[in-house]
C-alpha positions in Angstrom: 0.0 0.0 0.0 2.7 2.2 -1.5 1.4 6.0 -0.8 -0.2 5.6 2.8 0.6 5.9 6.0 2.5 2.4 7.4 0.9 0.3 9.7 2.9 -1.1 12.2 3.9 -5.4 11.7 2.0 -7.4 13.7 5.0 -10.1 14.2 7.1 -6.8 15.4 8.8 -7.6 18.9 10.3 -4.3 21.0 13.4 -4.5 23.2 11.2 -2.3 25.8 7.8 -2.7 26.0 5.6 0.7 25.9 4.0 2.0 29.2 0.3 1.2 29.1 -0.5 4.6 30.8 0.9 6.0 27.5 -2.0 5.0 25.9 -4.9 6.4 27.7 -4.7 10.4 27.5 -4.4 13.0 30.2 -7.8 14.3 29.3 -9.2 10.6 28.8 -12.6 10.3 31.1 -11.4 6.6 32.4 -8.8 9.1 34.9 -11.6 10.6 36.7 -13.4 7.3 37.5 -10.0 6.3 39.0 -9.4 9.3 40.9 -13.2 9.0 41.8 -13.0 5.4 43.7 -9.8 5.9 44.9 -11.2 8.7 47.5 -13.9 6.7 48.3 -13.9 5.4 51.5 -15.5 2.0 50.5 -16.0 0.6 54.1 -17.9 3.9 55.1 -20.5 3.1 52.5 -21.5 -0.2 53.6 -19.4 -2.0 49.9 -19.0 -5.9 51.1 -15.9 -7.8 51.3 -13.4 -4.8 52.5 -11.3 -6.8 54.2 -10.3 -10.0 52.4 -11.0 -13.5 54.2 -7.6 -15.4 55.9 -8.3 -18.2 53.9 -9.7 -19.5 50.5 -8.5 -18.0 47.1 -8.7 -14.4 47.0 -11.1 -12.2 46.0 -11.4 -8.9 43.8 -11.3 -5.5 45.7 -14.6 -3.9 45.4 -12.9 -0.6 44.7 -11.8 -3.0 41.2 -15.6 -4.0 40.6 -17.0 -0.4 41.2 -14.6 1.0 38.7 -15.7 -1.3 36.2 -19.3 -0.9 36.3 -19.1 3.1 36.6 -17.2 2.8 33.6 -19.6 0.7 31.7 -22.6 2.7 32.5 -20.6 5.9 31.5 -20.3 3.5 27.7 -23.4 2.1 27.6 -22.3 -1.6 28.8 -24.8 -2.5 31.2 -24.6 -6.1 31.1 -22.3 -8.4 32.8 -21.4 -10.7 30.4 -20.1 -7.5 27.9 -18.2 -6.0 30.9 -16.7 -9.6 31.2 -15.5 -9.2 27.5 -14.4 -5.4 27.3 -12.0 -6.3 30.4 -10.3 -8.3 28.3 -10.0 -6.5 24.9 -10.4 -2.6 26.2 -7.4 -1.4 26.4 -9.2 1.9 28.5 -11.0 -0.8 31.0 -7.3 -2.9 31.0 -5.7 0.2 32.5 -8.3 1.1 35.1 -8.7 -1.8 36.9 -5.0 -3.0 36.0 -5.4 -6.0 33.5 -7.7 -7.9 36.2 -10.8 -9.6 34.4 -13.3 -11.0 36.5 -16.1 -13.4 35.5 -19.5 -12.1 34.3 -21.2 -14.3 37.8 -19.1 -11.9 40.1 -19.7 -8.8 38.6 -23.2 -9.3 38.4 -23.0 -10.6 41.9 -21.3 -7.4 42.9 -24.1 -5.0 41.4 -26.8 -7.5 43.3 -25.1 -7.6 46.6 -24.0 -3.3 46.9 -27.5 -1.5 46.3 -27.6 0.5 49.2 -23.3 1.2 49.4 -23.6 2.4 45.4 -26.2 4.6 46.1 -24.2 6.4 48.5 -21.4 6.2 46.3 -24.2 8.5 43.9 -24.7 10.5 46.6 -20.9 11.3 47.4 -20.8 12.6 44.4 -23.6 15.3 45.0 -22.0 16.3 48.0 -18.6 17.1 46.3 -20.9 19.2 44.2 -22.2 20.9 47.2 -19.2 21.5 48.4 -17.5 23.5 45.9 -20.9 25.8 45.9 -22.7 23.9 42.6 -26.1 24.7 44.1 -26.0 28.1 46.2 -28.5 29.8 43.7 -30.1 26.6 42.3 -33.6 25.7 42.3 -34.9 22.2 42.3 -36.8 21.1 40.0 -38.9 17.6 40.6 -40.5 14.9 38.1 -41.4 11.5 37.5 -40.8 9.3 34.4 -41.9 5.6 33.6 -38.9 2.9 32.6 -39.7 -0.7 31.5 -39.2 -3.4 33.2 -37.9 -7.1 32.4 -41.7 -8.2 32.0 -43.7 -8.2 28.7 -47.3 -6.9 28.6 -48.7 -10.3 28.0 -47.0 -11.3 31.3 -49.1 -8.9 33.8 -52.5 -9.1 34.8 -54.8 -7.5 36.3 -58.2 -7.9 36.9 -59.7 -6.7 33.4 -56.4 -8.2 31.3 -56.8 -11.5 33.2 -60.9 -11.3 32.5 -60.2 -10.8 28.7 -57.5 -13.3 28.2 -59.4 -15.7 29.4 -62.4 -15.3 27.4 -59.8 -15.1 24.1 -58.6 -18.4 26.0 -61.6 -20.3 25.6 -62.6 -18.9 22.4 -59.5 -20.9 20.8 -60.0 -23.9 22.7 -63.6 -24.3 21.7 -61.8 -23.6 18.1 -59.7 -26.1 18.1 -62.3 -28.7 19.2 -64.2 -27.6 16.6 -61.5 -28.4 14.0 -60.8 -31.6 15.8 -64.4 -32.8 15.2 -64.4 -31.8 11.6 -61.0 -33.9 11.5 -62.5 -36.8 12.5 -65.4 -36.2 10.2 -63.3 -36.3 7.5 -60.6 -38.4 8.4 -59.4 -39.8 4.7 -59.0 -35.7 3.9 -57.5 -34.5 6.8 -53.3 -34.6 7.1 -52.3 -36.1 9.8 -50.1 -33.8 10.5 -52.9 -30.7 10.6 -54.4 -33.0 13.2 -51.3 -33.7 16.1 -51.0 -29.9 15.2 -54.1 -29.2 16.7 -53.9 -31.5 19.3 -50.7 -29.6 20.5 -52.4 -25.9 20.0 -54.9 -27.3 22.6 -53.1 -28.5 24.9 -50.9 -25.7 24.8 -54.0 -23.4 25.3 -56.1 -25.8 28.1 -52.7 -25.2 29.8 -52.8 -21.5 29.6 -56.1 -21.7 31.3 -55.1 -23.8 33.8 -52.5 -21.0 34.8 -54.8 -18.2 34.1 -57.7 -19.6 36.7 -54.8 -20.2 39.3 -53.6 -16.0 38.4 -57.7 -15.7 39.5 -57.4 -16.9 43.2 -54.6 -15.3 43.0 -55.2 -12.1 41.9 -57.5 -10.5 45.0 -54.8 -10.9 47.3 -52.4 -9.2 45.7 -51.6 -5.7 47.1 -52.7 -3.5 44.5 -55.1 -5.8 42.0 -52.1 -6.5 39.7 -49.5 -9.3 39.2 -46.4 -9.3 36.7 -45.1 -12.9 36.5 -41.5 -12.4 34.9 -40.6 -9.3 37.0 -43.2 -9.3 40.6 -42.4 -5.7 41.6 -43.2 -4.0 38.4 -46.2 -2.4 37.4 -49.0 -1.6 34.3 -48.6 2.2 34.3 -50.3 4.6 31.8 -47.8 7.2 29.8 -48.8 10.6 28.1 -49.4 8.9 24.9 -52.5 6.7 23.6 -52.2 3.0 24.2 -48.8 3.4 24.8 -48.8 2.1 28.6 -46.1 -0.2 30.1 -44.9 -2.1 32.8 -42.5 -0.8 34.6 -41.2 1.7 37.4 -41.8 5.0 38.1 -38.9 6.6 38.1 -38.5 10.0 40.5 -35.5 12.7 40.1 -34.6 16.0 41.7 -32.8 18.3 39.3 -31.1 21.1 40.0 -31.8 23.9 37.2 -28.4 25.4 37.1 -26.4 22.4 35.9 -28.8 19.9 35.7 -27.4 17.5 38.0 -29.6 14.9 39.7 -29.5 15.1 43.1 -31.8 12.5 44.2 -33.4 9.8 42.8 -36.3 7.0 43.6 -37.6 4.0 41.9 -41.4 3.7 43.3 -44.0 1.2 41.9 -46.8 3.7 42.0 -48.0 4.9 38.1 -48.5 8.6 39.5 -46.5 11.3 41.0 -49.3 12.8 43.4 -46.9 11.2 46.6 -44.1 11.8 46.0 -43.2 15.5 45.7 -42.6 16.3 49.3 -40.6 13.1 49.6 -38.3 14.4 46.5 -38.2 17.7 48.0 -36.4 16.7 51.2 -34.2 14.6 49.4 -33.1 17.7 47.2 -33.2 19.1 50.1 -30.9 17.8 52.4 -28.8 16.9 49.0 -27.9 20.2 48.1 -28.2 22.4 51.4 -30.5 24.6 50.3 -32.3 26.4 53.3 -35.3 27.7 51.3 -35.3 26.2 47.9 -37.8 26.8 44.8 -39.4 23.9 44.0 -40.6 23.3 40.2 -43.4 20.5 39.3 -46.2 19.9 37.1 -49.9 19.5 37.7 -49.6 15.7 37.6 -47.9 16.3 41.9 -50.6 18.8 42.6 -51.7 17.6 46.3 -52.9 19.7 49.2 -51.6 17.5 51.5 -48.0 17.2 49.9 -48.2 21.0 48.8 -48.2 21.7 52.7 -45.7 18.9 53.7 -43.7 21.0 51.1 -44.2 24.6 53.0 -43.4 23.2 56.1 -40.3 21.8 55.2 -39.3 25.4 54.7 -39.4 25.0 50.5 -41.5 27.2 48.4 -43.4 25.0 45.9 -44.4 25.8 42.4 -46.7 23.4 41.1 -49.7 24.8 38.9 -53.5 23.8 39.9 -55.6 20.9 38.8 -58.4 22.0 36.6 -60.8 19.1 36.8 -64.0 20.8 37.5 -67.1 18.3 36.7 -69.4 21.8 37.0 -68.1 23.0 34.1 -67.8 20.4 31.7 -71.5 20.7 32.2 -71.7 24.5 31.6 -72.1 25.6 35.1 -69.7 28.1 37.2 -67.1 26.2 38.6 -65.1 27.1 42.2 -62.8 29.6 40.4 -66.0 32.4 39.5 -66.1 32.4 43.6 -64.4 34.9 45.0 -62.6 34.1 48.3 -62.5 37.2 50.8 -60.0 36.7 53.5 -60.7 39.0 55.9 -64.3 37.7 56.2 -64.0 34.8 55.4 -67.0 34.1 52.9 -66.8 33.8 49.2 -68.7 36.1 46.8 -70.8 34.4 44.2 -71.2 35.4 40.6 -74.7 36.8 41.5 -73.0 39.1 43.8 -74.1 37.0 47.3 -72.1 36.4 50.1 -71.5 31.9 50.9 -70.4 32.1 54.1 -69.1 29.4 56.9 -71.3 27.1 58.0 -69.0 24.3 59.5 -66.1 22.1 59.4 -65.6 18.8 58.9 -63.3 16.0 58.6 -63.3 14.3 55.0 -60.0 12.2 54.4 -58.2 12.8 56.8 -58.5 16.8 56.0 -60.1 19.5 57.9 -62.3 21.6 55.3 -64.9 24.0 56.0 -68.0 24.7 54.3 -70.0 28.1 53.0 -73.4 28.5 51.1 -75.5 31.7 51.0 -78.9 31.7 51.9 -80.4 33.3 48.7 -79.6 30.3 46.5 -83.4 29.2 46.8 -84.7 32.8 44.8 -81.3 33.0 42.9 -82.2 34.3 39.3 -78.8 32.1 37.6 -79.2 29.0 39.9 -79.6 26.9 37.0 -75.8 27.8 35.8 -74.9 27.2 39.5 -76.3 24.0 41.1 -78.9 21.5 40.2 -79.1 21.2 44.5 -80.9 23.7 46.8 -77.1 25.4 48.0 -74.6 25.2 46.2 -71.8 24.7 48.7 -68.4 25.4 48.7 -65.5 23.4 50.1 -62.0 25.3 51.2 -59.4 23.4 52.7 -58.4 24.7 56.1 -54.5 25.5 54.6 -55.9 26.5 51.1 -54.6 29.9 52.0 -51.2 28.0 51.0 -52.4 26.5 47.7 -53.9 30.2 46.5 -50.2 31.8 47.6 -48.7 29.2 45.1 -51.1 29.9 42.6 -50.1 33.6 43.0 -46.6 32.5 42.4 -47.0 30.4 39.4 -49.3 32.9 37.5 -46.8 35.7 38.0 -43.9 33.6 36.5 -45.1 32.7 32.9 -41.7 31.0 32.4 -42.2 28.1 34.9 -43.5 25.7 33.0 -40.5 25.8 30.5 -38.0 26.2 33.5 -39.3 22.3 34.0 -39.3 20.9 31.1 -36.1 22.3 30.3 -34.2 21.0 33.3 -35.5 17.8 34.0 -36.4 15.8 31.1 -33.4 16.5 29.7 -31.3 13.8 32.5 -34.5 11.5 31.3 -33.9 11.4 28.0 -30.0 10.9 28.1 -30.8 7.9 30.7 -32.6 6.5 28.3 -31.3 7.1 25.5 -27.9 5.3 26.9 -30.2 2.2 28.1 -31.5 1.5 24.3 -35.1 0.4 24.2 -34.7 -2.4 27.1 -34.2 -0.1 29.8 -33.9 -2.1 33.1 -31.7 -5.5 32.7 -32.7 -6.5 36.1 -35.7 -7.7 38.3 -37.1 -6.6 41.2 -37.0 -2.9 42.6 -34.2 -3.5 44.9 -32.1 -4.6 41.6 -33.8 -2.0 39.5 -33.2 1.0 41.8 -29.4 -0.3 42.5 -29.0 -0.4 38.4 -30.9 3.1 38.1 -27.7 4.6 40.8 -25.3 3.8 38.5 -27.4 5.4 35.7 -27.3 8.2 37.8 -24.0 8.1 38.6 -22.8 7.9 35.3 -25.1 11.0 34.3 -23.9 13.0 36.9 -20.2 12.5 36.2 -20.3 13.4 32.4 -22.1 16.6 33.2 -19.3 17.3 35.6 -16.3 16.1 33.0 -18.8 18.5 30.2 -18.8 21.5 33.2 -15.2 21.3 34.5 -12.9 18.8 32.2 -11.2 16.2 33.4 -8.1 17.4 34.8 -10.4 20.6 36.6 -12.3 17.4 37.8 -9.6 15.8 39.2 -8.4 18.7 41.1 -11.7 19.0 42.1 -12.1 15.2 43.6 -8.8 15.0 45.1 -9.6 18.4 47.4 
């Protein structure tokens, strides 16, 4: 090949052997995920098998098996058995955990055995961030999104899915005898091998049955009216999208909205995000440091009661109001054309009447009072009111909180795209590096340790984007 640049012999032999640290650059990420574990302090965070055992044949440091899985998460290597194969042929992984190779069993043994000690290790990282001021003007910003699972929709039942496979069930068994009695109708025209075809298509389906009446008794004693067979944790959730539903996790993250780091993380099993903002707001919380933080959301964590857990915590929420008025979607005035007047406490009606308190009352577990006016009875618009005598109005006894929010949220426009902009953003890279699987393992203990090193991995490429490897290193090190 005359005219091009030499390639080097193959056969070649060197008197001295080059240094493999020559081949992995100063600026090479693989040097921060070194520097990273090596200022861990592994036994703090609960990582098993720190101290190696006086007998038997030795094990690998966990410090070896943490590097390696960081580093495939940060290359989109999730699975074992391709982490088995790039320590043996990437020269990057080669250098970082010093030409070891374990077997695919002990790294995926490692992943299953460190959940809670690698979400730490996720959470170290956060706190180097808060120490070196990353979040001292940051708002938090909170949402939810839906992952698959390891567990097909065929696979999950619940009490609807299970009613209507069953009927499809019985439909093709009562096809099959059908066939099978015209078979033996017509037994000179019929191949034999059409016939032990059938006969295997129906025992295949009275066996389907068979499982699907045992799922039945099953089915009412299972917490929530729903059982996955493949993976038992996960759960038929709706998504945004007609009949696009899957089953899966629910997937919670608090983002900060200057760098877009997440801060904290949760894999839950419930398909809506109503519970879980004032969880996700003290674990941004406490994450960052932040005395009095902003809190971002959408309408799908709108809840008085979490609203207030929110306040109380000392974080100012900014979550826009459910509009879900059954009043008018059938053309009558809905609570929003009453007018609330604090300092009497009543509400103005749109006929210009005063509802004021009547009582209060307990109603799930709430304290809410109650106001109708007397003049409903001669009211000239009470048919675009109430169909009722009164129409009464409920007000919770904190709604003075919601209606400050409200206040908040209409006077900053921008709010909305402050959200979307911060947080779907880490969603969409997560998932984007998992490929259309998503989760690899089963169960939410395995799902949420495998979502920390998602995490994790996130996390440090927006810091190696922010500050550069070297700047990073520095960083770590201090």
């Amino acid at each position: 090949m005359s005219g091009f640049i030499a390639e080097a012999s193959r056969s070649q032999t060197t008197l001295f052997p080059e240094s493999l640290d020559d081949y992995i650059d100063m600026d090479n990420p693989v040097r921060v995920i070194d520097v990273f574990v090596s200022e861990l302090d592994l036994q703090s965070l609960g990582f098993d098998r720190i101290d190696h055992a006086q007998t038997g044949r030795p094990g690998y440091h966990p410090s070896t098996l943490l590097k390696l899985y960081i580093y495939g998460y940060l290359n989109r290597i999730q699975s074992s058995r391709r982490l088995e194969r790039e320590s043996r042929r990437n020269l990057e992984l080669i250098w970082l955990i010093g030409r070891l190779s374990p077997d695919f069993k002990t790294i995926a043994d490692f992943r299953r055995d460190n959940g809670p000690a690698i979400k730490k290790v996720c959470a170290q990282l956060v706190v180097i961030c808060k120490n070196i001021g990353m979040f001292s003007n940051a708002a938090l910003v909170i949402d939810g999104s839906k992952f698959k699972a390891v567990n097909s929709k065929d696979n999950n039942y619940t009490v609807s899915k299970l009613k209507a496979r069953m009927e499809q069930t019985e439909k093709r068994i009562a096809r099959y005898l059908d066939d099978l009695d015209f078979a033996d109708r017509r037994a000179e025209s019929f191949p034999k091998e059409r016939v032990d075809h059938l006969q295997r298509r129906l025992t295949a389906a009275v066996t389907l049955l068979e499982r699907l009446k045992d799922i039945e008794q099953k089915l009412p004693h299972a917490p929530d009216k729903q059982i996955s067979m493949t993976d038992p944790d996960s759960r038929a959730m709706a998504t945004s999208g007609k009949g696009t539903g899957l089953v899966g996790y629910n997937v919670q993250t608090t983002v900060d909205d200057q760098h877009h780091l997440i801060v904290a993380h949760e894999v839950t099993m419930e398909g809506h995000d109503r519970t879980a903002l004032a969880s996700m707001t003290a674990q941004g919380k406490a994450a960052t440091g932040l005395d009095k933080p902003v809190v971002y959301a959408d309408r799908g964590y709108y809840s008085g009661e979490q609203i207030l857990a929110v306040h109380k915590n000392g974080a100012v929420p900014m979550v826009p109001r459910t509009r879900t008025s059954g009043a008018k979607k059938q053309g009558r005035f809905d609570k929003r054309d009453f007018i609330y007047i604090p300092e009497d406490d009543e509400f103005e009606c749109p006929a210009g009447e005063r509802a004021i308190f009547r009582f209060e009352r307990i109603e799930a577990g709430q304290e809410i009072k109650r106001y109708w006016s007397s003049a409903c009875i001669r009211c000239a618009i009470k048919e675009r009111c109430t169909p009722a005598d009164y129409r009464r109005i409920s007000r919770l006894k904190y709604e003075d909180i919601l209606d400050e929010m409200q206040d908040r949220v209409d006077a900053q426009p921008e709010a909305s795209k402050i959200r979307r902009r911060t947080v779907e953003h880490p969603f969409g890279t997560i998932k984007s590096w998992m490929g259309a699987t998503h989760f690899l393992t089963r169960t939410k203990h395995k799902v949420a340790t495998e979502m920390s090193l998602h995490v994790l991995a996130y996390n440090l490429k927006r810091l190696i984007a922010i500050f550069g490897v070297t700047k990073l290193q520095e960083i770590v090190r201090a």
